[in-house]
PyMOL CGO cylinders between C-alpha atoms (Angstrom):
from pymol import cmd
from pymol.cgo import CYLINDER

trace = [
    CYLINDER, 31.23, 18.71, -6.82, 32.62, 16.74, -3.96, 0.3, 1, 1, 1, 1, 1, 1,
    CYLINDER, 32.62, 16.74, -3.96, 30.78, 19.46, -1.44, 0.3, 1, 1, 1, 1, 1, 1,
    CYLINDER, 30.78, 19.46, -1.44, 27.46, 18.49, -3.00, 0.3, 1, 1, 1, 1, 1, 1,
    CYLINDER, 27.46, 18.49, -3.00, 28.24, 14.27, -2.84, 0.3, 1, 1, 1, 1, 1, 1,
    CYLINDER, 28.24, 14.27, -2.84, 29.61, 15.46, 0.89, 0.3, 1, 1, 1, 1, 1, 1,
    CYLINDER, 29.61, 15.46, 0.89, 26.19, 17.62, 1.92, 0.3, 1, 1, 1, 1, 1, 1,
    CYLINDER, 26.19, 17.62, 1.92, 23.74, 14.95, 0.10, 0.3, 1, 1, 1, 1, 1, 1,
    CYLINDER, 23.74, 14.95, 0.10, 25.59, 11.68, 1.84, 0.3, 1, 1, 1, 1, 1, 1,
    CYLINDER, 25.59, 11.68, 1.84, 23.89, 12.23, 5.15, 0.3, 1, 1, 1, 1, 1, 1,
    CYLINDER, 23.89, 12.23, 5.15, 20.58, 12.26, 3.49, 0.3, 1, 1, 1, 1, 1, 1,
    CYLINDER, 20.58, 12.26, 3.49, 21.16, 9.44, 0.93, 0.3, 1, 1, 1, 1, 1, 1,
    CYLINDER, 21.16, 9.44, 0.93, 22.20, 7.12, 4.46, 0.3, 1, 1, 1, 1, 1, 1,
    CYLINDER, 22.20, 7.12, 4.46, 18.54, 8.58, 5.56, 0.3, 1, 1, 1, 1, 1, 1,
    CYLINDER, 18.54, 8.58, 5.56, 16.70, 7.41, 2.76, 0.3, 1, 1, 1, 1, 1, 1,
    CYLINDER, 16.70, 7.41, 2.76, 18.62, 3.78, 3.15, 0.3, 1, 1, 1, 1, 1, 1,
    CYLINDER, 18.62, 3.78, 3.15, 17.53, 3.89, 6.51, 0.3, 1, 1, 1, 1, 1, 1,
    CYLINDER, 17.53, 3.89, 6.51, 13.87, 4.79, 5.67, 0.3, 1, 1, 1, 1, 1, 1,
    CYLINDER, 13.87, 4.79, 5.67, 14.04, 2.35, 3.13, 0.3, 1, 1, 1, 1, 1, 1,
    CYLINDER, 14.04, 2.35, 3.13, 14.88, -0.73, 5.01, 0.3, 1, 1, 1, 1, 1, 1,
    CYLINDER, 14.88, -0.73, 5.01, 12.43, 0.29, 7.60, 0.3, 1, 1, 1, 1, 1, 1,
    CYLINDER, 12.43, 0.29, 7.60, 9.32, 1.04, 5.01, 0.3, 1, 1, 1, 1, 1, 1,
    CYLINDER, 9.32, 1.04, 5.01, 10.06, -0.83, 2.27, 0.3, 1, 1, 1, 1, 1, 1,
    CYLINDER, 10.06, -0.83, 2.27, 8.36, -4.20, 2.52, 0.3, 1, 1, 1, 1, 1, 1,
    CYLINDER, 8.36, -4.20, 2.52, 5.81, -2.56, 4.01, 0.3, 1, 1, 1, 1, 1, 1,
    CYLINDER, 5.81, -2.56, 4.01, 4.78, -0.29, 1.22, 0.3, 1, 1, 1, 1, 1, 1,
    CYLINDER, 4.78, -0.29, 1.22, 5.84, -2.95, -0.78, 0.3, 1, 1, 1, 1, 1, 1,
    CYLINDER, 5.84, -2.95, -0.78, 3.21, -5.29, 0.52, 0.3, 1, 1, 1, 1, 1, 1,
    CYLINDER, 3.21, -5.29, 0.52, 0.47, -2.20, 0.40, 0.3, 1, 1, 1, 1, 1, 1,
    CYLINDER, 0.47, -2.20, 0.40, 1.30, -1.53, -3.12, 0.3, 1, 1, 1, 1, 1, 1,
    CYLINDER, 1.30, -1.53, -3.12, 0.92, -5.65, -4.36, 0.3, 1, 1, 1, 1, 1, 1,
    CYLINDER, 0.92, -5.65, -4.36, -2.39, -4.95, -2.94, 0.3, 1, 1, 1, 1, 1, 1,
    CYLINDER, -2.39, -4.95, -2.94, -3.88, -2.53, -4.29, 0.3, 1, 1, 1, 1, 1, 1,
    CYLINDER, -3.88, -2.53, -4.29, -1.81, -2.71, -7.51, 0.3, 1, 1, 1, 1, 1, 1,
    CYLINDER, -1.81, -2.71, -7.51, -2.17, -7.09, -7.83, 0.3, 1, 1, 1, 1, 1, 1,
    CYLINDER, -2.17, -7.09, -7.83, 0.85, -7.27, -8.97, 0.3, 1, 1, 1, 1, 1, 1,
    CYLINDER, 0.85, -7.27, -8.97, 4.56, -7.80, -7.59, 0.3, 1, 1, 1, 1, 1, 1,
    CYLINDER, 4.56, -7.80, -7.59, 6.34, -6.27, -10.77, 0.3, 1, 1, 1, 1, 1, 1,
    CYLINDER, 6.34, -6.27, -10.77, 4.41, -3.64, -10.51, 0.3, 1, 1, 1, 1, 1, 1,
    CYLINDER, 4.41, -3.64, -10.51, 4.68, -2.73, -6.97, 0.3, 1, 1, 1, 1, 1, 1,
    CYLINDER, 4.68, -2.73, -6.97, 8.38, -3.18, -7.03, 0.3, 1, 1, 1, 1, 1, 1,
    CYLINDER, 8.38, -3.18, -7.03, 8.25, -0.62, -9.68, 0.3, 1, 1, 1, 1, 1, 1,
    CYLINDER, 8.25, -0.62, -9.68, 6.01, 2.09, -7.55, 0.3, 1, 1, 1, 1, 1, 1,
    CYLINDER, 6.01, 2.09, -7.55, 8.40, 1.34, -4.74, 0.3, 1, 1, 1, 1, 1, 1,
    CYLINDER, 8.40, 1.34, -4.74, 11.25, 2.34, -6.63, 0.3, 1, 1, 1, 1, 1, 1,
    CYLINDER, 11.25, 2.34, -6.63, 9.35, 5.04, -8.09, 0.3, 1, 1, 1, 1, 1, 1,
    CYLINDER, 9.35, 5.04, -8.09, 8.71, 6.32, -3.88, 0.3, 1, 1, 1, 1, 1, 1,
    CYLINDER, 8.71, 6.32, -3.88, 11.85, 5.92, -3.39, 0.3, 1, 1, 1, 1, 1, 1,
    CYLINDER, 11.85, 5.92, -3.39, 13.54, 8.20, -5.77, 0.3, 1, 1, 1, 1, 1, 1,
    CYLINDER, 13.54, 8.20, -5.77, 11.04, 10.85, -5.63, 0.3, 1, 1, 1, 1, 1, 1,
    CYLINDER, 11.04, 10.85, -5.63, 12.51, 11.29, -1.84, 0.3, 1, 1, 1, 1, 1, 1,
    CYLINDER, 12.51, 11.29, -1.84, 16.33, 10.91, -2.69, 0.3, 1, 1, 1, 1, 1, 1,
    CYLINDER, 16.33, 10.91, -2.69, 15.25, 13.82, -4.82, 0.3, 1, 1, 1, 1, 1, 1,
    CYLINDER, 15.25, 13.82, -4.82, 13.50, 15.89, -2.17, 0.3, 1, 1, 1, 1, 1, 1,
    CYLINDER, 13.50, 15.89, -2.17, 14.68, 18.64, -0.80, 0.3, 1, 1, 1, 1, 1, 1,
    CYLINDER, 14.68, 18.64, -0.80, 14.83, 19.62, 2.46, 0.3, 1, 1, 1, 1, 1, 1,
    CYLINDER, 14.83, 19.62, 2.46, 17.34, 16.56, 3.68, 0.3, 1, 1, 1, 1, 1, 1,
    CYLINDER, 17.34, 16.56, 3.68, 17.72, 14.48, 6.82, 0.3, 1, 1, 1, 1, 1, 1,
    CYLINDER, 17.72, 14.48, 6.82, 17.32, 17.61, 9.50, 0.3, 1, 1, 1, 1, 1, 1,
    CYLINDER, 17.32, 17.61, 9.50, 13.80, 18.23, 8.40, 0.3, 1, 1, 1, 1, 1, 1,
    CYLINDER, 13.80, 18.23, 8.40, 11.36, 17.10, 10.94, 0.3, 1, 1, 1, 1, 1, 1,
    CYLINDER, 11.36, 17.10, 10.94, 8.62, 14.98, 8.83, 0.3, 1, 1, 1, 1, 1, 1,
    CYLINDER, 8.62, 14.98, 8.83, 7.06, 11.66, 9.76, 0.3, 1, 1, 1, 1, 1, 1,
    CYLINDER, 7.06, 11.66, 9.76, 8.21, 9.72, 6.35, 0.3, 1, 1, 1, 1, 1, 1,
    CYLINDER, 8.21, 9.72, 6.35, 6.82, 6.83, 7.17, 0.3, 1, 1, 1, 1, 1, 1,
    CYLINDER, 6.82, 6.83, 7.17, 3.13, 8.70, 5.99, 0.3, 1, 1, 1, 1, 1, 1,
    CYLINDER, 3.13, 8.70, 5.99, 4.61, 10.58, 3.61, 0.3, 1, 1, 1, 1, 1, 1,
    CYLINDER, 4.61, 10.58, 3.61, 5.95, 7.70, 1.91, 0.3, 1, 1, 1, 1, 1, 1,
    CYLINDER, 5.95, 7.70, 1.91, 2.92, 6.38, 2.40, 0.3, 1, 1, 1, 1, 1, 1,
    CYLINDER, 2.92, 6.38, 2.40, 0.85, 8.69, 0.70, 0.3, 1, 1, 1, 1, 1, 1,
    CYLINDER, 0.85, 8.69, 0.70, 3.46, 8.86, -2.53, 0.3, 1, 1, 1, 1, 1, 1,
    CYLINDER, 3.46, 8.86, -2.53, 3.15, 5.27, -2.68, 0.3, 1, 1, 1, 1, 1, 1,
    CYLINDER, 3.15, 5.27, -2.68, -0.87, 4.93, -2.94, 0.3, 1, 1, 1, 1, 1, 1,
    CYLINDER, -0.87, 4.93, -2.94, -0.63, 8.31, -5.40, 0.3, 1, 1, 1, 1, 1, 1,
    CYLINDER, -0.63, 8.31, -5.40, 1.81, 6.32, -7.54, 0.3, 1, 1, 1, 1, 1, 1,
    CYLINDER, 1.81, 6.32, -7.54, -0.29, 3.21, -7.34, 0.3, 1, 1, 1, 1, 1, 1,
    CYLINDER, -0.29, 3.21, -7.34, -3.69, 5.42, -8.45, 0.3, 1, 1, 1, 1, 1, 1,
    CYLINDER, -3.69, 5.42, -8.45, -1.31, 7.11, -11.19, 0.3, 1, 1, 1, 1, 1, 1,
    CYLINDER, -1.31, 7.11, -11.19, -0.39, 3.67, -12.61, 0.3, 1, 1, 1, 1, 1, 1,
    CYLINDER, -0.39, 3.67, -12.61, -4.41, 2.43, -12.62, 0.3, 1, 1, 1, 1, 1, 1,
    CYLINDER, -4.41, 2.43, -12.62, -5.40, 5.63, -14.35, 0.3, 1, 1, 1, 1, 1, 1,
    CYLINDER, -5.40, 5.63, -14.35, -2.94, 4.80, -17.67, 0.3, 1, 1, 1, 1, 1, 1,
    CYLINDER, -2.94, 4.80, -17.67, -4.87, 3.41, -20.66, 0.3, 1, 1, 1, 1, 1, 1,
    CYLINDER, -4.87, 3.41, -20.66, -2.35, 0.53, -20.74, 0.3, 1, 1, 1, 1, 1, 1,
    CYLINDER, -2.35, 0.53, -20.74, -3.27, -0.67, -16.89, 0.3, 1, 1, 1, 1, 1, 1,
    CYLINDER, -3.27, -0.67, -16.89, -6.98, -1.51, -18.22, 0.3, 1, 1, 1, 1, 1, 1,
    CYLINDER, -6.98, -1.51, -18.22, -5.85, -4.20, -20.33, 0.3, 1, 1, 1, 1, 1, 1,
    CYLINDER, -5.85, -4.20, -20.33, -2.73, -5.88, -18.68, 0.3, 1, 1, 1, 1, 1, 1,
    CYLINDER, -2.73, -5.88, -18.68, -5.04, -5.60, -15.24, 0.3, 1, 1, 1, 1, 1, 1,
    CYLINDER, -5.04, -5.60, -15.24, -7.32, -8.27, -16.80, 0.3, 1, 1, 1, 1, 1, 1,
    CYLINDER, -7.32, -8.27, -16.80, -4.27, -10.49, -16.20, 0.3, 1, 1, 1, 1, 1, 1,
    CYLINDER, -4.27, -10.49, -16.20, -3.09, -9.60, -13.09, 0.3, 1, 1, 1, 1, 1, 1,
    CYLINDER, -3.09, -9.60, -13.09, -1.50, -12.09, -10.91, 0.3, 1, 1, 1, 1, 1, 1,
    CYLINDER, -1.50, -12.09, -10.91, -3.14, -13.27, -7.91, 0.3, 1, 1, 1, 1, 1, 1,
    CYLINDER, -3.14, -13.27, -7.91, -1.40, -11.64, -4.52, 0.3, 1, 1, 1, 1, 1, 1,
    CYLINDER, -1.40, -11.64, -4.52, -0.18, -14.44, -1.94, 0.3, 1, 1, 1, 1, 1, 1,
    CYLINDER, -0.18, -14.44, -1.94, -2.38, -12.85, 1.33, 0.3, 1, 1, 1, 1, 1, 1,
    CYLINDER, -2.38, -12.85, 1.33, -0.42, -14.85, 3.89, 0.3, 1, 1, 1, 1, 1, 1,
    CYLINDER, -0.42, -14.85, 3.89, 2.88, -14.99, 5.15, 0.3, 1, 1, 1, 1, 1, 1,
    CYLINDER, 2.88, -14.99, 5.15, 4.93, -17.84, 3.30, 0.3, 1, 1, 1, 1, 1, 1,
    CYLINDER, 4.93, -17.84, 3.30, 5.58, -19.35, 7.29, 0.3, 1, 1, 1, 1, 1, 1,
    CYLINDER, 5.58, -19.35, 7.29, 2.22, -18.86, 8.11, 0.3, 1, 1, 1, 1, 1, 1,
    CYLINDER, 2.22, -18.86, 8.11, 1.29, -19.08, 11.83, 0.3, 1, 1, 1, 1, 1, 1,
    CYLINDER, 1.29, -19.08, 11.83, -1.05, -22.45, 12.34, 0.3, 1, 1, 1, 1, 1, 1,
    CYLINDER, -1.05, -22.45, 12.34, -3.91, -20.18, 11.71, 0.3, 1, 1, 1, 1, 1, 1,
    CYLINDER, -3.91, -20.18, 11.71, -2.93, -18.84, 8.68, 0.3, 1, 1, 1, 1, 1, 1,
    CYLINDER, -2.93, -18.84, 8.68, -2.01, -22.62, 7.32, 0.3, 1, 1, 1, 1, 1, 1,
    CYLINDER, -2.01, -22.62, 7.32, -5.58, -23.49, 8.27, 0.3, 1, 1, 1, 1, 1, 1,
    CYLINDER, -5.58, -23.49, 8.27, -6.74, -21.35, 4.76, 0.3, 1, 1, 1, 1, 1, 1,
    CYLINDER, -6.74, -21.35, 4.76, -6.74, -23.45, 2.23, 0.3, 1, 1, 1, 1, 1, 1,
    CYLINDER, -6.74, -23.45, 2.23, -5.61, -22.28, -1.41, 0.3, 1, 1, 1, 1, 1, 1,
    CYLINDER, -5.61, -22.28, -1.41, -9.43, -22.03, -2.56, 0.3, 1, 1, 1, 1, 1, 1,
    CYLINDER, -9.43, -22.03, -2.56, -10.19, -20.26, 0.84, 0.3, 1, 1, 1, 1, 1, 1,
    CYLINDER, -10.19, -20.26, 0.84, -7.58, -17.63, -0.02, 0.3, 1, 1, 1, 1, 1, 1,
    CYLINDER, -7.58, -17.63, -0.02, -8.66, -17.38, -3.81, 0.3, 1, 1, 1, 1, 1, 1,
    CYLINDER, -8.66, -17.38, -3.81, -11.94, -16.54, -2.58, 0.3, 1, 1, 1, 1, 1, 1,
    CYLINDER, -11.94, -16.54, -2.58, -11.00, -14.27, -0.55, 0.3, 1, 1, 1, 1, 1, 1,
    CYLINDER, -11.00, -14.27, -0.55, -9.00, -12.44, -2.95, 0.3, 1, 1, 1, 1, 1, 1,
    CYLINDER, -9.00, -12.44, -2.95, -11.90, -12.08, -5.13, 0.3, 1, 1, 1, 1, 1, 1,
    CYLINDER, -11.90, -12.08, -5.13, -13.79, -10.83, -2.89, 0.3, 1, 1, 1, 1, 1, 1,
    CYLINDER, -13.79, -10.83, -2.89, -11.22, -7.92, -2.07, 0.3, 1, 1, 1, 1, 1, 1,
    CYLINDER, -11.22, -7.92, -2.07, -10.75, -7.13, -5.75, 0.3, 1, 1, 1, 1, 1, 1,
    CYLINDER, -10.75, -7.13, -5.75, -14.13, -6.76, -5.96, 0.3, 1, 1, 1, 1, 1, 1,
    CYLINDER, -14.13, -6.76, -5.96, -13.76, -3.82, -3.85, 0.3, 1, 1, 1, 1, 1, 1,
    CYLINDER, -13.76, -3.82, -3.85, -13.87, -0.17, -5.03, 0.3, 1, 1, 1, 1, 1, 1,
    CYLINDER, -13.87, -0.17, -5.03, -10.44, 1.58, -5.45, 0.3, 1, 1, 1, 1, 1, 1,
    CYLINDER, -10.44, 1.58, -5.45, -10.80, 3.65, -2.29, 0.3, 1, 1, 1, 1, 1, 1,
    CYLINDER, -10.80, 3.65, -2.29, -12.32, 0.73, -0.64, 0.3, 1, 1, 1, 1, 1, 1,
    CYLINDER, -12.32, 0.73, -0.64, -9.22, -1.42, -0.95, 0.3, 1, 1, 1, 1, 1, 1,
    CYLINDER, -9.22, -1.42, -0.95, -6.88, 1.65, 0.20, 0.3, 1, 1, 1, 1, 1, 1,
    CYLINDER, -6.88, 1.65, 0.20, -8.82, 2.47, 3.36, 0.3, 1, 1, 1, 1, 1, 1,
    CYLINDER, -8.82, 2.47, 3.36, -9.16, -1.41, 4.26, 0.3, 1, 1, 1, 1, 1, 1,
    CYLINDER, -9.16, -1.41, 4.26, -5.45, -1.73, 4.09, 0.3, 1, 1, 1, 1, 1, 1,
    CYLINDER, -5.45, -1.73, 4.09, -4.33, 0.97, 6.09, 0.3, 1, 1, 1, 1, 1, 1,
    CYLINDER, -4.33, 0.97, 6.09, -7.25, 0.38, 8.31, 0.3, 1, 1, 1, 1, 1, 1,
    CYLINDER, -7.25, 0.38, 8.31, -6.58, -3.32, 8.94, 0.3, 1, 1, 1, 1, 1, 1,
    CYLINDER, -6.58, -3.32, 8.94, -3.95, -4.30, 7.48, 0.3, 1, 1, 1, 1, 1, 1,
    CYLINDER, -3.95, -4.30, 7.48, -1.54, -1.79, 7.83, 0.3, 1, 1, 1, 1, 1, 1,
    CYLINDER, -1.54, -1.79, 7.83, -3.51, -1.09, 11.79, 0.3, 1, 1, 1, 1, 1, 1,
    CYLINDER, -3.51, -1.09, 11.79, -3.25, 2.19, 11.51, 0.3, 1, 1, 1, 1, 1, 1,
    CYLINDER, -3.25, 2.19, 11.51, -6.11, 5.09, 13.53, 0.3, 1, 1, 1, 1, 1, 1,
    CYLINDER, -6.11, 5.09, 13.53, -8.74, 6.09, 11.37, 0.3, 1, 1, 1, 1, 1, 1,
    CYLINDER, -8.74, 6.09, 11.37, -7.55, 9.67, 11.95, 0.3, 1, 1, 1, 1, 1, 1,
    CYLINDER, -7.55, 9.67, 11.95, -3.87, 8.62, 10.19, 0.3, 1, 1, 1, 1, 1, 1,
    CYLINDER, -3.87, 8.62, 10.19, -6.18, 6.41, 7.33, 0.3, 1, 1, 1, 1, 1, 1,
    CYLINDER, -6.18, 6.41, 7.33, -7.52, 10.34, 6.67, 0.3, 1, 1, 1, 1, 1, 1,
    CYLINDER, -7.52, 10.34, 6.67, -4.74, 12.42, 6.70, 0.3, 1, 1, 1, 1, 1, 1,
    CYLINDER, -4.74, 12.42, 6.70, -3.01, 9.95, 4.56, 0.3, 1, 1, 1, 1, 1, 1,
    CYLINDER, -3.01, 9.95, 4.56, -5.69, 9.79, 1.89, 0.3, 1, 1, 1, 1, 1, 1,
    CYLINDER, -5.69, 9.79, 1.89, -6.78, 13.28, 2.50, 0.3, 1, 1, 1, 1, 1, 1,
    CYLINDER, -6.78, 13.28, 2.50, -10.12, 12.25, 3.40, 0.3, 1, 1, 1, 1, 1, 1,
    CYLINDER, -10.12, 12.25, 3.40, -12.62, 12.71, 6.58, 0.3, 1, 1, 1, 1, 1, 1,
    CYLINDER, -12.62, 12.71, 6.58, -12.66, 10.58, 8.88, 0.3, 1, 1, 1, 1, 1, 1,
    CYLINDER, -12.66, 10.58, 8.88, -16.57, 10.51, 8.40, 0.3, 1, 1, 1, 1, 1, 1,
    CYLINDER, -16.57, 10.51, 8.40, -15.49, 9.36, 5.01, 0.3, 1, 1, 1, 1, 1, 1,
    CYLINDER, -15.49, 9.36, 5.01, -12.74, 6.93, 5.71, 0.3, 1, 1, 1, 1, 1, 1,
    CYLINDER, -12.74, 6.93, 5.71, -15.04, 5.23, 8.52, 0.3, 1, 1, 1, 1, 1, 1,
    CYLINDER, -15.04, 5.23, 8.52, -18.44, 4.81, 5.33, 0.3, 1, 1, 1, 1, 1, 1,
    CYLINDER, -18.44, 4.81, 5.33, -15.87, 3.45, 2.99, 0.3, 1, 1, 1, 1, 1, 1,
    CYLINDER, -15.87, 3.45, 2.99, -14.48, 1.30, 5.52, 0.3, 1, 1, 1, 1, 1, 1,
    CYLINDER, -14.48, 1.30, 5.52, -18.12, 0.32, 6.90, 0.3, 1, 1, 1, 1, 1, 1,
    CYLINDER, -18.12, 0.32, 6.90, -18.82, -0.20, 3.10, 0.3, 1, 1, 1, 1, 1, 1,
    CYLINDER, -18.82, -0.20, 3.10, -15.62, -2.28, 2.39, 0.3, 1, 1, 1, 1, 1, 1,
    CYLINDER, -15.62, -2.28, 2.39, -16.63, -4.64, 5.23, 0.3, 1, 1, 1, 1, 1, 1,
    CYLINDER, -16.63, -4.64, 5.23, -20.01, -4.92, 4.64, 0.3, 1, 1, 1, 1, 1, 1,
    CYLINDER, -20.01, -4.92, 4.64, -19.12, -5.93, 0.81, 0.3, 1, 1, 1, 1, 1, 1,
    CYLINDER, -19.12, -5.93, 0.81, -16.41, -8.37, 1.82, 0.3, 1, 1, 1, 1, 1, 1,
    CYLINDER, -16.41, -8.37, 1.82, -18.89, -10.23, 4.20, 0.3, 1, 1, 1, 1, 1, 1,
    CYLINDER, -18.89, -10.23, 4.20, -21.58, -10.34, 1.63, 0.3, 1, 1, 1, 1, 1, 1,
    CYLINDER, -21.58, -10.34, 1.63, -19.35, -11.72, -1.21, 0.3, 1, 1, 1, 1, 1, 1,
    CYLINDER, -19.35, -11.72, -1.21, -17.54, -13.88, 1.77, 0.3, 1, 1, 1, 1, 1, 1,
    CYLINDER, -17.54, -13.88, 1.77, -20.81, -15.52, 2.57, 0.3, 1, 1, 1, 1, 1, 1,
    CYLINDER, -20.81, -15.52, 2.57, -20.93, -13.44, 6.41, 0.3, 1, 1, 1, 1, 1, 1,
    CYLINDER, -20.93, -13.44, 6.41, -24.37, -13.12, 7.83, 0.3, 1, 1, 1, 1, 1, 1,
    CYLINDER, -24.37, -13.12, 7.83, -23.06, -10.58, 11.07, 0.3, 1, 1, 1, 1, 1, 1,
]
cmd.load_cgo(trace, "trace")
């Protein structure tokens, strides 16, 4: 018994690791897309165990940080399909979308600015909202937005094309 606690302690220092370098990340992506912290925090622990309990441990050569990724959005789309995430997502917190020190930019949106701008992003489609966030929030290539949601990239660039075009329409954009 010791072996095993011995042969896993490498990989549980791994996952800690991984953890504090992905975590408020995928935390953030998952209060988006799920509008709600509790929730999110939830998924994230969810992510989380699902790779202490992987196998393979900390010699196998995997980029985790899309992995984890991926798990996290599947968890997030697991959670939306339950019956019971239909009637508590009627009322759903709103997300804070700026840092709490905001730059002088970010202090120039004003609380109404923000709340319309949140609207306008849960207005969104599902996929919509996923490829935004990786896309621009998250910066990552179309080409990663893809592989991570197992999409094109034809498809990832018309939902992304589609996400922006809805978000300056309900934002009041004319280009």
């Amino acid at each position: 018994m010791d072996d095993d606690l011995d042969n896993r302690s490498p990989w549980r220092a791994q996952c800690e690791a991984l953890y504090r370098e992905h975590g408020a990340r995928l935390l953030r992506l998952c209060r988006l897309l799920l509008r709600s912290s509790q929730e999110a925090e939830d998924v994230i622990q969810e992510v989380f165990l699902k790779l202490l309990e992987r196998d393979g441990g900390p010699d196998r050569a995997m980029v985790w940080g899309r992995w984890l990724t991926r798990v996290a959005i599947n968890a997030c789309r697991d959670r939306q399909r339950a019956a019971w995430w239909r009637l508590w997502d009627r009322t759903s917190e709103e997300i804070e979308l700026v840092d709490r020190d905001p730059t002088p930019e970010a202090a120039a949106l004003t609380g109404e600015t923000r709340n319309h701008i949140w609207r306008a992003f849960r207005q969104l489609s599902q996929r919509q909202r996923e490829v935004f966030a990786l896309r621009h929030i998250e910066a990552w290539p179309t080409q990663d937005v893809a592989e991570a949601l197992g999409l094109s990239t034809g498809s990832v660039k018309r939902h992304l094309f589609r996400a922006v075009a809805r978000l300056r329409e309900t934002l009041g954009e004319d280009s």
